[in-house]
TORSEDREN-298480 format. One record per residue (C-alpha): residue number from 1; x, y, z. Coordinates in Angstrom, 3 decimals. Layout:
REM residues N
REC/nr/px/py/pz
REC/NUM/X/Y/Z .
...
END
This chain:
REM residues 414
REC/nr/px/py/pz
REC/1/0.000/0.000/0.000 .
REC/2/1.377/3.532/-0.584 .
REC/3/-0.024/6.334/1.385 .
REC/4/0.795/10.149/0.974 .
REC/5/1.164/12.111/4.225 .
REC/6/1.277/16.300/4.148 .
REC/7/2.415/18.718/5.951 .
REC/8/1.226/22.668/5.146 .
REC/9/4.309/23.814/7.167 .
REC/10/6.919/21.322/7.864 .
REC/11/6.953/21.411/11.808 .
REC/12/10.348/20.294/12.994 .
REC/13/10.666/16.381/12.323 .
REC/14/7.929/16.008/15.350 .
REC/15/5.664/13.740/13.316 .
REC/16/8.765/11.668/11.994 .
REC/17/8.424/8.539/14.631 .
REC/18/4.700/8.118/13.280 .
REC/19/5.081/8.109/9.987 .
REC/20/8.094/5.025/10.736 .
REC/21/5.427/3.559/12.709 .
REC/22/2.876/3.854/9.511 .
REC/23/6.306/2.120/7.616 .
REC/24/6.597/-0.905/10.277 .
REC/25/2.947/-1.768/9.462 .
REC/26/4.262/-2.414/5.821 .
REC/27/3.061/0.560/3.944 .
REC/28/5.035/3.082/1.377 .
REC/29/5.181/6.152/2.966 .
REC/30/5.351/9.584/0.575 .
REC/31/5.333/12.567/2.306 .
REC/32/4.446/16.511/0.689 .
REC/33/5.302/18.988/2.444 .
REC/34/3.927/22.612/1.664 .
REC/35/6.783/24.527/3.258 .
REC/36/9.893/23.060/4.444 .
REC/37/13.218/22.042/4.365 .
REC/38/14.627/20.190/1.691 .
REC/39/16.353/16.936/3.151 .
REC/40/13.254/15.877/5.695 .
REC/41/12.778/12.672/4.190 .
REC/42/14.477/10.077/1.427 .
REC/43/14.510/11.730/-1.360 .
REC/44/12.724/9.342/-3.918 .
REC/45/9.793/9.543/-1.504 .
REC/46/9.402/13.271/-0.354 .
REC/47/8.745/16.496/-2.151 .
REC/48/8.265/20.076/-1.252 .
REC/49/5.553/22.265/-3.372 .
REC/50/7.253/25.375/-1.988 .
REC/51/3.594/26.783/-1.017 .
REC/52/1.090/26.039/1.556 .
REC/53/-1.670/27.326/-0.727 .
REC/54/-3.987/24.872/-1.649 .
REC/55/-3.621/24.916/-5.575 .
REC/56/0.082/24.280/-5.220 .
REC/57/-0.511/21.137/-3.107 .
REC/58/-3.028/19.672/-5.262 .
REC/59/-0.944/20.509/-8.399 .
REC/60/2.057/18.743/-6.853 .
REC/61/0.097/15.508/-5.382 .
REC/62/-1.955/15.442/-8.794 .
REC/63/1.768/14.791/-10.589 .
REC/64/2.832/12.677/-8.248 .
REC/65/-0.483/10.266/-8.204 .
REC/66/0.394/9.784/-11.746 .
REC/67/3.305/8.566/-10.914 .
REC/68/3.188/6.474/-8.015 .
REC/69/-1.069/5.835/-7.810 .
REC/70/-1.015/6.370/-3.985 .
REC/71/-4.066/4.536/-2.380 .
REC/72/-4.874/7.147/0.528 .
REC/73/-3.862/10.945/1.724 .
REC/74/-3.029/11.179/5.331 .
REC/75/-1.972/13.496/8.264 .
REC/76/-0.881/13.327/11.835 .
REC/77/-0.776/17.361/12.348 .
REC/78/-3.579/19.490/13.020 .
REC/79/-2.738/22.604/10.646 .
REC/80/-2.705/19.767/7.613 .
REC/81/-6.574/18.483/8.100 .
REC/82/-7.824/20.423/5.308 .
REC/83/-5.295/20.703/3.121 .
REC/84/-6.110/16.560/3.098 .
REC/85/-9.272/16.764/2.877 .
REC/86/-8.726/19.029/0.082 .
REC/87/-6.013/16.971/-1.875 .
REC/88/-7.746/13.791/-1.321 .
REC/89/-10.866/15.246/-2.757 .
REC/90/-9.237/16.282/-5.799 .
REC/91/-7.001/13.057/-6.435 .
REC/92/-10.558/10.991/-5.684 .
REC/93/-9.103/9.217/-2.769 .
REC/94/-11.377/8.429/0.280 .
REC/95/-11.840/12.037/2.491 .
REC/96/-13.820/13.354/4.979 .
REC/97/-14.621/16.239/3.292 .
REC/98/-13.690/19.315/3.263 .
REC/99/-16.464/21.298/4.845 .
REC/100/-16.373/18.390/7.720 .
REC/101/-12.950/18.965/7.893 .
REC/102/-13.291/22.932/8.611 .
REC/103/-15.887/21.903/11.506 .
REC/104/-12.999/19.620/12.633 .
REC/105/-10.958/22.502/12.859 .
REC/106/-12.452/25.865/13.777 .
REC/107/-13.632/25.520/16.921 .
REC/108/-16.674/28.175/16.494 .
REC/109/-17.566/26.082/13.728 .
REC/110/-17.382/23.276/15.527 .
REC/111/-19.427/24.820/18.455 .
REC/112/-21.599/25.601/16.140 .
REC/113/-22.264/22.269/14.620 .
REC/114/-23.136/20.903/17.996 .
REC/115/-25.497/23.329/18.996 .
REC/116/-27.589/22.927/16.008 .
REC/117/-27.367/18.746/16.696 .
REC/118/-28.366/18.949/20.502 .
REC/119/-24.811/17.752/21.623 .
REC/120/-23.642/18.886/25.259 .
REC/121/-21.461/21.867/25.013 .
REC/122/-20.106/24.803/26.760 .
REC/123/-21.959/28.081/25.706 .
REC/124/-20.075/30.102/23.010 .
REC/125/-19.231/33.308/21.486 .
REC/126/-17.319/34.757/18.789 .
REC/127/-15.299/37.626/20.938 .
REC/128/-13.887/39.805/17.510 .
REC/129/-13.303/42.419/19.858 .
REC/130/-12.500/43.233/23.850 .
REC/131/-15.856/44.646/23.738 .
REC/132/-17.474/41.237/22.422 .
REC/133/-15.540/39.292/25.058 .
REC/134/-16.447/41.539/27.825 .
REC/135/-20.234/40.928/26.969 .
REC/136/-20.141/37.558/26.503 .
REC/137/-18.019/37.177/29.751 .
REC/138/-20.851/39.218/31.784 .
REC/139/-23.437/36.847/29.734 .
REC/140/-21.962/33.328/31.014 .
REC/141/-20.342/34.863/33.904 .
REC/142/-17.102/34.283/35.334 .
REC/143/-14.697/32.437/34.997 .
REC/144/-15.021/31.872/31.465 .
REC/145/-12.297/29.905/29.111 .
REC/146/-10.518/32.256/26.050 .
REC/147/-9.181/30.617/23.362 .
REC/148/-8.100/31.145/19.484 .
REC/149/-10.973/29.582/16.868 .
REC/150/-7.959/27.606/15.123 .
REC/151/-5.652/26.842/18.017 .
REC/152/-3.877/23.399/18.987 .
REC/153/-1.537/22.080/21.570 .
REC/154/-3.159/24.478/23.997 .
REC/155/-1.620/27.357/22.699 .
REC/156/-3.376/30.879/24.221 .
REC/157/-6.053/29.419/26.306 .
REC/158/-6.777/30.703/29.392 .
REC/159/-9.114/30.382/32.111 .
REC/160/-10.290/34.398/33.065 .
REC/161/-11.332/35.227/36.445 .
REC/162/-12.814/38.867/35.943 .
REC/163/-13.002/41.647/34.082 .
REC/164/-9.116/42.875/35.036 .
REC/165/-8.174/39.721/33.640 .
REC/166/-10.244/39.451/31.137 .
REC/167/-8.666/42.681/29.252 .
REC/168/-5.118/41.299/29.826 .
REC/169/-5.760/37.654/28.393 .
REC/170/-7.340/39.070/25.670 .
REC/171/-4.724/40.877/24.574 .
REC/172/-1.656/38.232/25.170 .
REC/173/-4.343/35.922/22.957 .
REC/174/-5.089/38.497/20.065 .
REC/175/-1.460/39.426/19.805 .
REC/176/-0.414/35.491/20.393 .
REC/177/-2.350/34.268/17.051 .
REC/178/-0.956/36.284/14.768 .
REC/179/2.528/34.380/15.058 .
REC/180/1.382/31.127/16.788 .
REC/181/2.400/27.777/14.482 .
REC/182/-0.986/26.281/14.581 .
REC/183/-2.722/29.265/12.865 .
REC/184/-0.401/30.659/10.289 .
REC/185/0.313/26.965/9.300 .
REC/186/-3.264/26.313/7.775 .
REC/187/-3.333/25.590/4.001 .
REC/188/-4.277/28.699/1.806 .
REC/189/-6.593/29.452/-0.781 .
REC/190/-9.687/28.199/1.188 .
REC/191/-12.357/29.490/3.610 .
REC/192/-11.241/28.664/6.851 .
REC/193/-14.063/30.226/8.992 .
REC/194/-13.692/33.028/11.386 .
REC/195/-9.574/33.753/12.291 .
REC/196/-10.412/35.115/15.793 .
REC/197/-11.172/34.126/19.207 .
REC/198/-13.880/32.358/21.472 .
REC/199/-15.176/33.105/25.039 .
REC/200/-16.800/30.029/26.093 .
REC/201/-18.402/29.326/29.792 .
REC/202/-15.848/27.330/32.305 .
REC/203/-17.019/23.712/32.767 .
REC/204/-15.771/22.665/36.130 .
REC/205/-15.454/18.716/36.373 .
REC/206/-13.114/15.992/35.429 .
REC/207/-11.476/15.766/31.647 .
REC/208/-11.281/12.462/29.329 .
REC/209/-8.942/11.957/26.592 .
REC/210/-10.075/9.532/23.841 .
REC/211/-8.667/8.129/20.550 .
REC/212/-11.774/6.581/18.272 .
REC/213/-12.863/5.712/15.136 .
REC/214/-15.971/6.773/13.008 .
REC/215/-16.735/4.089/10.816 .
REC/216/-20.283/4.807/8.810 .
REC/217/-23.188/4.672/11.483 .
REC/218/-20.848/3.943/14.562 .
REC/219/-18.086/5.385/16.289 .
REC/220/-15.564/3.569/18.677 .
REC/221/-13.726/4.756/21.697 .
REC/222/-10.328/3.032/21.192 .
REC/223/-8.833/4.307/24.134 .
REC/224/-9.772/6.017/27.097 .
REC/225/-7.386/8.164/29.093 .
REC/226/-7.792/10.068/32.178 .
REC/227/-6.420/13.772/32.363 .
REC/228/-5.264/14.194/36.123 .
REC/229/-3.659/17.414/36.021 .
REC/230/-3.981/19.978/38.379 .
REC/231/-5.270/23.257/36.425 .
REC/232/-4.315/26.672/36.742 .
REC/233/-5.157/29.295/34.432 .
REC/234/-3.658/27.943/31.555 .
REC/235/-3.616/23.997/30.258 .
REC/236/-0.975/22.453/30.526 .
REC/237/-1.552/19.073/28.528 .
REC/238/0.625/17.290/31.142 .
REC/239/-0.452/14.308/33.268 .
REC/240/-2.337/11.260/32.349 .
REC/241/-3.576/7.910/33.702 .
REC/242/-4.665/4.736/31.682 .
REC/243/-7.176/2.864/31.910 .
REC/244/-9.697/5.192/32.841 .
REC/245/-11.597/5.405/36.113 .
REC/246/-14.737/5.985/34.905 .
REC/247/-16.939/2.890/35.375 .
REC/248/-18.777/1.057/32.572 .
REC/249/-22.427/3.376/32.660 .
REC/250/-20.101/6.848/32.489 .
REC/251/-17.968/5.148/29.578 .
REC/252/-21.116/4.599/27.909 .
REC/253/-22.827/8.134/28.082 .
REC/254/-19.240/9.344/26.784 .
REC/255/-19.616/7.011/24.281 .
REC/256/-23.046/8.529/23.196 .
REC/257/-21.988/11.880/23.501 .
REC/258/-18.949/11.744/20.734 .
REC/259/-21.255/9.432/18.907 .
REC/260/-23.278/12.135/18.296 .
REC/261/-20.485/15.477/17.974 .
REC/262/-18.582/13.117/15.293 .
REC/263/-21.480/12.992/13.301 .
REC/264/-22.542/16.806/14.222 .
REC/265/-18.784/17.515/12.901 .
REC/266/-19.368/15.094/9.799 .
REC/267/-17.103/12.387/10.391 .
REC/268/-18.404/9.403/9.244 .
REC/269/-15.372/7.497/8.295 .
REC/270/-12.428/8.898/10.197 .
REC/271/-9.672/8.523/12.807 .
REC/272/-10.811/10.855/15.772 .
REC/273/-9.054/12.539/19.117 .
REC/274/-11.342/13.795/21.428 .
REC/275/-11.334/15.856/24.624 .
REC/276/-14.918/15.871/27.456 .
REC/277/-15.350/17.321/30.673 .
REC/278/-18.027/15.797/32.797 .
REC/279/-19.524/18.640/33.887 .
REC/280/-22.207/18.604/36.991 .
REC/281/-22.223/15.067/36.511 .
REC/282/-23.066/15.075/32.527 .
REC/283/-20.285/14.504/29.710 .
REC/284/-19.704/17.782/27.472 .
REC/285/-17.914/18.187/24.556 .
REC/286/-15.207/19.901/24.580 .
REC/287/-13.814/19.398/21.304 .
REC/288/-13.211/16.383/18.399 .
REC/289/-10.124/16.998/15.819 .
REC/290/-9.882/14.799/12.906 .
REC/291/-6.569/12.880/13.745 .
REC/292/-5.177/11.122/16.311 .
REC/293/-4.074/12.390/19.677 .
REC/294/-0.526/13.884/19.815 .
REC/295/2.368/13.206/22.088 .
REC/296/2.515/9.819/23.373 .
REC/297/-1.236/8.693/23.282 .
REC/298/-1.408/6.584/20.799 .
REC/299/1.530/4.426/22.456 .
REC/300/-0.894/4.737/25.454 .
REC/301/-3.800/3.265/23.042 .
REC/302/-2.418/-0.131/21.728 .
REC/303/-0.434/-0.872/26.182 .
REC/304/-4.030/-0.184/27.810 .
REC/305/-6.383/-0.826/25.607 .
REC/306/-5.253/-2.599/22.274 .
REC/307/-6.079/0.241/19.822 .
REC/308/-3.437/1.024/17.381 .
REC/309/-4.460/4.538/16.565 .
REC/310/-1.380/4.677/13.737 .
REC/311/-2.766/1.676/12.126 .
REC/312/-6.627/3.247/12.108 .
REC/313/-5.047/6.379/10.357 .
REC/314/-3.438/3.951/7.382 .
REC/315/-6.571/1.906/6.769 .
REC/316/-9.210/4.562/7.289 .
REC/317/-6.993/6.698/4.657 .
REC/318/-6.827/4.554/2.030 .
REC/319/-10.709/3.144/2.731 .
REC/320/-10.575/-0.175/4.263 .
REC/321/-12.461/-0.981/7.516 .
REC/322/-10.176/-0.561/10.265 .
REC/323/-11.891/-3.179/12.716 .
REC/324/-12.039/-1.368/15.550 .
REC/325/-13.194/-2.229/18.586 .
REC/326/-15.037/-0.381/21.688 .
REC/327/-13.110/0.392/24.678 .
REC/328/-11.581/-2.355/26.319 .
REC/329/-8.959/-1.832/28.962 .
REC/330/-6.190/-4.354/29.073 .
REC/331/-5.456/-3.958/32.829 .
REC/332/-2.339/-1.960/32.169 .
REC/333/-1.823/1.253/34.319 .
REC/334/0.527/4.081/32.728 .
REC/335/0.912/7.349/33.737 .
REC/336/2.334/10.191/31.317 .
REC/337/3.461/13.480/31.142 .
REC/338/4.424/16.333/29.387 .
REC/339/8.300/17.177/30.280 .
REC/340/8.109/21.106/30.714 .
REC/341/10.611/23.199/31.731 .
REC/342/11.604/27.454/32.455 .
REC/343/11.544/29.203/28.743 .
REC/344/14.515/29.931/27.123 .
REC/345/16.624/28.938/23.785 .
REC/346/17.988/24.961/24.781 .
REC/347/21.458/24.561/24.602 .
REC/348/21.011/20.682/25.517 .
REC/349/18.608/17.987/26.488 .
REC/350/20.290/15.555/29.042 .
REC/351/18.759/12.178/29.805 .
REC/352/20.587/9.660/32.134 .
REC/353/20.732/5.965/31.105 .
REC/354/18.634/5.337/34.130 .
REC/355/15.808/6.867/32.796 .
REC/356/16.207/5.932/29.324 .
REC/357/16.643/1.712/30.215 .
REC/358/14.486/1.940/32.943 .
REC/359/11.969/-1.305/31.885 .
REC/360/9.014/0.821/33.418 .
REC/361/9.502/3.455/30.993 .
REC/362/7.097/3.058/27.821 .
REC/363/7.574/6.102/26.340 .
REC/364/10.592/8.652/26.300 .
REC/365/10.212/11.098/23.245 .
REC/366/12.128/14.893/23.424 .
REC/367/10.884/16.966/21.072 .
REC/368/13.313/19.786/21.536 .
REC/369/16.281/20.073/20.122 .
REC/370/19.595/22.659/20.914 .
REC/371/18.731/26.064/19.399 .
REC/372/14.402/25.461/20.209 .
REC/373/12.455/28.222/21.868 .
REC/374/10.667/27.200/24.807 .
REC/375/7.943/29.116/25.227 .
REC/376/5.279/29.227/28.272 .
REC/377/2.018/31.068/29.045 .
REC/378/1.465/34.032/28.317 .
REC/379/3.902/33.747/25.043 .
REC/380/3.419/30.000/23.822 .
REC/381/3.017/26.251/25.436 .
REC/382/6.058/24.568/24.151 .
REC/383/7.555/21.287/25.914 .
REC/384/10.692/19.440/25.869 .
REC/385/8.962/16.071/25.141 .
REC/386/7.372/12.983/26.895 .
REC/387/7.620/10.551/29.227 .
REC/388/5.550/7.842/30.235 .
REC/389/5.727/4.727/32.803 .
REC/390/4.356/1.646/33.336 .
REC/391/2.820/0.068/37.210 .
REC/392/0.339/-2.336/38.993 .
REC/393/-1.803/1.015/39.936 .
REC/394/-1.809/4.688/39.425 .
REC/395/-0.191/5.165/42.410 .
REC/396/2.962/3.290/41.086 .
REC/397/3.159/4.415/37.798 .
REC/398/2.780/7.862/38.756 .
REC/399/5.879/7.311/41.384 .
REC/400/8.164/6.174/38.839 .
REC/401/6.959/8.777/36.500 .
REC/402/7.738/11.531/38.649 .
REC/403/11.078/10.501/39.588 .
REC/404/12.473/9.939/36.098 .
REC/405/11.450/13.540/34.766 .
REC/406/13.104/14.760/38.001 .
REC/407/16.532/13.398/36.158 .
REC/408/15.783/14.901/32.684 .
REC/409/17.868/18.118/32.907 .
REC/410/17.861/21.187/30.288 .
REC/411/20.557/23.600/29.762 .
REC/412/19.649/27.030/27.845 .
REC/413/21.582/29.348/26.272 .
REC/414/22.805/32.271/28.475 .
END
């Protein structure tokens, strides 16, 4: 099988370890990349169309499919959804669409599409202005959550106490989008929806991380993952426990209620990450993005619950029935974290042999490399990588988890 992967904007060689995964599972990997750099993969299988916009993509996949007659168009980053959607559309490869994938991505579109569907969600407003924000702040009343309409990774989202803090946010948010990745990575030469921000009412409860499937009239939650981080006013994707401890009647109302956002998004057959608070007792959207979850989640997937997220992205791409499953724990506890550190330009990543060959650790991935910005709230939410351990209970996986990140050590530049 050959399968094309894109890229808008090359970002780093972050996505590099999944697309050798998508290789181990025997497929051809080609990968387009809008802009980037020119020696990011073999050479007889990469290519670089020198423009995110969309004509220049489809232009260079359209002479490549000639050549090569790729079988699917994938992605595993968020800026790319639909630029695939797009270029899959227009080589007639299997898609979700391009208008599902724009619900998939702009998050007052999204909103949108589950208010008119009945799905549980936080109330909304577009905030164009400090003015807007302000009303719709004294509307929901406080706190309320602030965040961009095409943001990822948690980048400029912030939890606002009052109206003091209010004006500030909104200004470190406004001023954050106009450089942040996420946003000026999206393909061009299509409407995108509104390029602003969103004021949505705080839901105060316990969040759920899940990897599925949509797969014509059903959806499956792969892989269930709970967030246990303690929040502040900005979210920090950082601690997680698998499996979950919700019991079977609370995994099946969060079953229902992505069942029916999917389909209020449009995903019918698609790989699916998605994020719910249970709020007051009741499971609430909070959003669904057309790929899998990032970091080390879908390594979390196949050790706890026998989903192979990477493998659901290659067969739902090129339109064979992934044979998923619904959630079924394997009795495996992991915990996993985000390794963040001070901001600052890294000089060097250091990470003892003890963590690295310690047979608890699962997962050990640094994403930043000498020369990186680290950024932190209010300017960014960049980490050094990801670590994640293995135990007989939370409580021991958590232990070990803490005291290997203690040994990871960072050096910036003076």
């Amino acid at each position: 099988m050959k399968l094309l992967t894109i890229e808008t904007r090359q970002y780093l060689t972050y996505y590099h370890s999944r697309y050798q995964q998508v290789e181990k599972l025997g497929t051809t990997l080609y990968v387009l990349n809008g802009e980037g750099t020119e020696d990011f993969w073999p050479a007889e299988r990469y290519r670089l169309a020198g423009s995110k916009h969309v004509d220049a993509l489809i232009k260079e996949a359209l002479a490549w499919h000639a050549e090569e007659r790729f079988d699917g168009v994938i992605t595993f980053s968020e800026s790319a959804v639909i630029a695939v959607a797009a270029v899959a559309e227009a080589l007639g490869l299997p898609t979700i669409g391009i208008e599902a994938a724009v619900n998939c991505r702009n998050k007052y579109l999204m909103r949108q599409a589950h208010a008119r569907h009945g799905v549980p969600h936080p109330r909304f407003a577009l905030a164009d202005s400090l003015e807007a924000a302000r009303a719709a702040a004294a509307d929901f009343g406080y706190p309320v959550i602030i965040k961009p309409t095409m943001g990822a990774g948690s980048n400029f989202v912030f939890k606002v106490a009052d109206a003091a803090e209010l004006e500030t946010r909104y200004a470190q948010a406004a001023e954050g989008i106009r450089g942040m990745f996420w946003a000026v990575s999206e393909v061009d030469g299509l409407d995108l929806g509104p390029q602003s921000l969103l004021v949505e009412s705080f839901l105060d409860g316990r969040e759920f991380l899940v990897d599925g499937v949509a797969w014509d009239d059903e959806v499956y939650l792969g892989s269930v993952v709970d967030r246990i981080t303690i929040e502040g006013q900005t979210f920090d994707d950082d601690v997680h426990h698998a499996p979950t401890s919700l019991d079977p009647a609370s995994v099946a109302e969060l079953h229902r209620v992505i069942k029916a956002a999917a389909h209020a998004q449009g995903l019918r057959r698609s790989v699916m990450h998605a994020e719910v608070r249970f709020h007051q007792g009741r499971p609430y959207i909070l959003e669904i993005a057309a790929r899998v979850g990032g970091g080390g989640l879908d390594a979390i997937a196949r050790l706890t619950a026998g989903h192979d997220p990477i493998k659901a992205v290659a067969d739902i791409g090129a339109g064979i029935d992934p044979r998923a499953r619904h959630y079924t724990p394997t009795g495996t506890h992991i915990t996993a974290m985000c390794l963040i550190s001070e901001a600052g330009t890294v000089k060097r990543v250091d990470v003892p042999a003890d963590v690295s060959e310690d047979e608890r650790v699962f997962l050990l991935k640094i994403t930043a490399a000498p020369g990186d910005v680290i950024r932190r709230p209010p300017h960014g939410n960049t980490i050094l990588g990801f670590l994640g351990t293995t135990g007989d209970c939370l409580e021991s996986a958590q232990s070990a988890m803490l005291d290997l990140a203690a040994k990871v050590a960072v050096t910036f530049e003076s």
